[in-house]
C-alpha positions as CSV (number, residue, x, y, z in Angstrom):
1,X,-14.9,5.5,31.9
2,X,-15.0,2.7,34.2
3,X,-12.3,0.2,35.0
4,X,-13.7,-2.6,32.7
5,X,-13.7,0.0,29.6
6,X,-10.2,1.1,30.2
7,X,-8.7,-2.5,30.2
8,X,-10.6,-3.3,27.3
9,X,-9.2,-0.2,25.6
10,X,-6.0,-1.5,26.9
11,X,-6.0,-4.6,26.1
12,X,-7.3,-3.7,21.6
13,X,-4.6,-0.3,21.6
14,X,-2.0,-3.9,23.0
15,X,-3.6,-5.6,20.2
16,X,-3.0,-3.3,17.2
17,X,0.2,-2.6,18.6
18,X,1.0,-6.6,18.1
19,X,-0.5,-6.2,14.8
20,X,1.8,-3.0,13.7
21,X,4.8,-4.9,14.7
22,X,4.0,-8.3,12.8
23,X,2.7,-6.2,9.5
24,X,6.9,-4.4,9.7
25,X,8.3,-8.3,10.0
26,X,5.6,-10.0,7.5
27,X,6.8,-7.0,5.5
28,X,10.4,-7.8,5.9
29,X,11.4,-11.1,6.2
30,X,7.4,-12.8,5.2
31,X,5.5,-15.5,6.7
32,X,8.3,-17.9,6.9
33,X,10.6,-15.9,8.7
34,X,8.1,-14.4,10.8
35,X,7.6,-16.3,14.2
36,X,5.5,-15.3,17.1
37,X,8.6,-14.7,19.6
38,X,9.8,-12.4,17.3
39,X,6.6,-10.7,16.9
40,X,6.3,-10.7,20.6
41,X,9.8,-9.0,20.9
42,X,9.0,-6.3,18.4
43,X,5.8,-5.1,20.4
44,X,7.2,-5.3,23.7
45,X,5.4,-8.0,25.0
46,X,5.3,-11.7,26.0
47,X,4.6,-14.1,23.4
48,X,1.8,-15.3,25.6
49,X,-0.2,-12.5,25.1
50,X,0.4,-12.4,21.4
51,X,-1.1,-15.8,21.6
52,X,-3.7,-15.0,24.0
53,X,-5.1,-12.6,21.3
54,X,-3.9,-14.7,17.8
55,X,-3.9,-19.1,18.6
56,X,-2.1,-19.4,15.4
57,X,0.2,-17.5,13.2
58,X,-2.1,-18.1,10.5
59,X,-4.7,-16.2,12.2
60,X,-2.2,-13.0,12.6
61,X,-1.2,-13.0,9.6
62,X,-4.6,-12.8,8.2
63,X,-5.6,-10.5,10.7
64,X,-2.5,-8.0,10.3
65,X,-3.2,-7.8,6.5
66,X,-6.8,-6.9,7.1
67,X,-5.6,-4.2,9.5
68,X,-3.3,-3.0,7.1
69,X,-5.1,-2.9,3.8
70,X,-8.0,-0.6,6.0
71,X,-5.4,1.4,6.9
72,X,-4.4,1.9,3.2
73,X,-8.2,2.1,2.0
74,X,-9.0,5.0,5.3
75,X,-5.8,7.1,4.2
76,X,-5.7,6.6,0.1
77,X,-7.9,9.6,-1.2
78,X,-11.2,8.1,-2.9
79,X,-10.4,9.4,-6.9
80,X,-13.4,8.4,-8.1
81,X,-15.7,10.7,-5.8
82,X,-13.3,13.9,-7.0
83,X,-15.6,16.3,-9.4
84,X,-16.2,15.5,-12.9
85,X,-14.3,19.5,-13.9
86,X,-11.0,18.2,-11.3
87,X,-11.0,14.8,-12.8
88,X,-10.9,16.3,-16.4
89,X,-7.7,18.2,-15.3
90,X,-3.7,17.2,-15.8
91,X,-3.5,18.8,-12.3
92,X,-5.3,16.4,-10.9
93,X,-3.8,13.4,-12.1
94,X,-0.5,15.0,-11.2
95,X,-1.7,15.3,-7.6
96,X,-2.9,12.2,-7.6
97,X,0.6,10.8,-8.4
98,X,2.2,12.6,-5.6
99,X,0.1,11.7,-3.3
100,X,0.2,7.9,-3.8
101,X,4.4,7.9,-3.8
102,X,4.3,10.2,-0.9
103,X,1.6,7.6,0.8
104,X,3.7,4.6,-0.5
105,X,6.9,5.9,0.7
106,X,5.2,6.8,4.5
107,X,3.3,3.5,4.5
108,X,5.6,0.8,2.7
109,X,4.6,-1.9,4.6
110,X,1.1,-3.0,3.0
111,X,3.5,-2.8,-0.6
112,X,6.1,-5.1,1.2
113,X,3.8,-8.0,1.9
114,X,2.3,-7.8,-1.7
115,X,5.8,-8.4,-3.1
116,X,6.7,-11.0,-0.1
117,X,3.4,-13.2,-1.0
118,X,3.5,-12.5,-5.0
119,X,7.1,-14.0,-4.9
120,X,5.8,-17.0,-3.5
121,X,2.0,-17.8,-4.7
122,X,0.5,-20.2,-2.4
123,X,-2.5,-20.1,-0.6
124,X,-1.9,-17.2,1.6
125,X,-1.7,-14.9,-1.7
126,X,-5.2,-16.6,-2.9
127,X,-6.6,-15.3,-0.3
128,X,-5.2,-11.6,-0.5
129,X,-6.4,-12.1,-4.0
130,X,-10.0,-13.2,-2.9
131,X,-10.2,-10.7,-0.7
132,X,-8.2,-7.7,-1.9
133,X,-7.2,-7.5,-5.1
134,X,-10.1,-8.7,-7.0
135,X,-11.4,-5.3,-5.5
136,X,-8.7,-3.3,-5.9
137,X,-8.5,-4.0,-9.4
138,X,-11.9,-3.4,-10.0
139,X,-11.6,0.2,-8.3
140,X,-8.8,0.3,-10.3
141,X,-9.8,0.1,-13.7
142,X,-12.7,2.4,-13.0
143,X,-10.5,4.8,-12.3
144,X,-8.6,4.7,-14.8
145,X,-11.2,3.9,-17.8
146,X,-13.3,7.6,-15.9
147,X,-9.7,9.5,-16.4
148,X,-10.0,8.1,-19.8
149,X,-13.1,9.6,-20.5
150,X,-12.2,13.0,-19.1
151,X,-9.2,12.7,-21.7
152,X,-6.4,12.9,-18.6
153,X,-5.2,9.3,-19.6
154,X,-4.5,7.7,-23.5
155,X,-7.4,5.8,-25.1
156,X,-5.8,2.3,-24.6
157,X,-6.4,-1.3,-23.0
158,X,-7.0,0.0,-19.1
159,X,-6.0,-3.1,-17.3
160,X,-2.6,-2.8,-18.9
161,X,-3.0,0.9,-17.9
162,X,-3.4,0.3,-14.6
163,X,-0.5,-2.0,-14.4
164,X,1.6,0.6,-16.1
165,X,0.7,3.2,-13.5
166,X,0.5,0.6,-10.8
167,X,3.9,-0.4,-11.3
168,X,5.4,3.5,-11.8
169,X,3.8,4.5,-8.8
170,X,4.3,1.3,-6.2
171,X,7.2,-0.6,-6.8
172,X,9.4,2.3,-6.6
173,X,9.4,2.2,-3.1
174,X,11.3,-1.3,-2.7
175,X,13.8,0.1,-5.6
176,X,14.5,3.6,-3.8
177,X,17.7,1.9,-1.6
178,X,18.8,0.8,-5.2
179,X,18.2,4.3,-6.6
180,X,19.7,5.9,-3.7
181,X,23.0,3.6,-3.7
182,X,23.9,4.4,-7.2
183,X,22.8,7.6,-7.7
184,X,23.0,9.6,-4.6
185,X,19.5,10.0,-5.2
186,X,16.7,9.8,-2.1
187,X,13.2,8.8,-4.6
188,X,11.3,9.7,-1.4
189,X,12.8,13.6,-1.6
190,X,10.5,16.2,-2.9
191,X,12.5,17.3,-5.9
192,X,12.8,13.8,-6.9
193,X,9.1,12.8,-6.7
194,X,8.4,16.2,-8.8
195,X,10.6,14.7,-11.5
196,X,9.4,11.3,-11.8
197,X,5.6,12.0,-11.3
198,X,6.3,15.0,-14.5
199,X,8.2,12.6,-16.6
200,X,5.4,10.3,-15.9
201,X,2.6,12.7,-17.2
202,X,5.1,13.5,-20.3
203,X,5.1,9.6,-20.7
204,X,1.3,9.3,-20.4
205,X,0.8,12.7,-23.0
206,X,2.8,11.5,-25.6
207,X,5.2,14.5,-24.6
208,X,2.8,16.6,-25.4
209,X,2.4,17.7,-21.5
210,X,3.8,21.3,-21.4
């Protein structure tokens, strides 16, 4: 590798590294709150540089939310390319469930922005919707209407489906400090994510799951 490689490998690990700490203070405090010195602080580095690489804070925050949403989409397991026989399955489902709240609870930050923008629609959630969720609501409801037709989830509306299983499986992560304050509880333990994902199964069974 020759010198001009290594600075330019230098200078895009300095860039994600920029783009890690604004998605933790995007993710915390939003947009608003978010300024470039402080960004600049949390990576280790002068704000000129965070400038260098992002004029505006416009442009990093755009930027850090596409980095983290392909994070998400390169580490969440594709559902719909498991077989037709695993899909049919309980098991599956269950696995599925603990996957996504062990994910969530590693990787709260993409959840954290969602909940910062969605309590303050403006244009910057337009364009997460323009660009994100229109997709991931898409993907899904195709999930969820295949799991249907395997018989793993109940033959009803699956938009309000996936919001039901949406909500169960994501928000708990910003709720798990409240959880943990009054009931001793950690939701990101083992034993407590094998409770909640089999009362959720019961839930989704009609209590018929054994």
């Amino acid at each position: 590798m020759d010198k001009a490689e290594a600075a330019g490998g230098d200078r895009n690990c300095r860039r994600i590294a920029i783009m890690e700490a604004a998605a933790q203070l995007f993710g915390q405090v939003g947009f608003e709150g978010t300024s470039m010195k402080a960004v600049a602080s949390a990576a280790g580095e002068k704000k000129t540089l965070v400038q260098y690489h992002f004029r505006y804070k416009q442009q990093l925050w755009e930027e850090t939310v596409a980095y983290v949403w392909q994070q998400r989409d390169e580490a969440l397991p594709r559902f719909v390319s498991i077989a037709p026989d695993d899909l049919s399955a309980m098991d599956a489902m269950e696995e599925l469930c603990r996957y996504i709240l062990r994910f969530t609870f590693a990787n709260p930050t993409w959840v954290k922005i969602m909940f910062q923008e969605a309590s303050t629609p403006g244009p910057r959630l337009d364009w997460m919707v323009e660009r994100f969720f229109i997709r991931d609501f898409a993907g899904g409801k195709g999930v969820v209407e295949l799991a249907q037709a395997r018989g793993v989830l109940p033959d009803v509306d699956p938009m309000h489906l996936l919001y039901t299983l949406s909500g169960a499986l994501i928000y708990l992560v910003n709720v798990a400090p409240i959880i943990e304050r009054v009931t001793g509880q950690g939701a990101d333990d083992e034993a407590f994510i094998e409770q909640y994902v089999a009362t959720l199964m019961q839930i989704l069974s009609g209590g018929k799951r054994q």
